[in-house]
N, C-alpha and C positions, 0 to 999 in steps of 0.2 A: 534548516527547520527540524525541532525535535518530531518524531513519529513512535508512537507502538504499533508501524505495522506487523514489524518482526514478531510480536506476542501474538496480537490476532492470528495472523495465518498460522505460527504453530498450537495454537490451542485448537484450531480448526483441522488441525495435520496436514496442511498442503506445503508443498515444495516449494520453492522459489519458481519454479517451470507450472506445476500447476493451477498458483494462482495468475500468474503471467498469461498464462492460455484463458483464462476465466476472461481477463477484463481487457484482451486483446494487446497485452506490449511481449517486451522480448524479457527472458528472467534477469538477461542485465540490469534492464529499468529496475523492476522487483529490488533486485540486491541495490544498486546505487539509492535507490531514495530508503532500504532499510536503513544504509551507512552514515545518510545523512549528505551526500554526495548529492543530489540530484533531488530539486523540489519539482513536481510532478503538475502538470497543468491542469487549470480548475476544470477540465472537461475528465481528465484522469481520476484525481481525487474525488470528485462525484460517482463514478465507476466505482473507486474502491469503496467507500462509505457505502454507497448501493451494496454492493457485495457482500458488506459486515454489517446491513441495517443499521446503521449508528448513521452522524454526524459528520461532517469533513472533521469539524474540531475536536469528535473524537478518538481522533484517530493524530491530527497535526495538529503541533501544539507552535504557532509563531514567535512563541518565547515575548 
């Protein structure tokens, strides 16, 4: 699944580690669903969206 989390978090300046601590996963998760590696459970992507005030969808795009 495509994502601009990678954009988000760095125009927010947080690290792989510190948005990880934010929404409670490890910064592996972070880095695997930036890479497209690992699509994030809809309990996760609510946390993130929560976190960026946006949308799940705007953030993941299911192609």
């Amino acid at each position: 699944m495509k994502n601009d989390l990678r954009d988000r978090r760095e125009e927010h300046d947080l690290s792989q580690a510190d948005l990880a601590a934010e929404v409670d996963v490890t910064r592996q998760t972070i880095n695997s669903i930036e890479r497209g590696r690992y699509d994030p459970s809809l309990e996760l992507a609510f946390e993130l969206a929560a976190y960026f005030e946006c949308r799940i969808e705007d953030i993941f795009d299911p192609e």
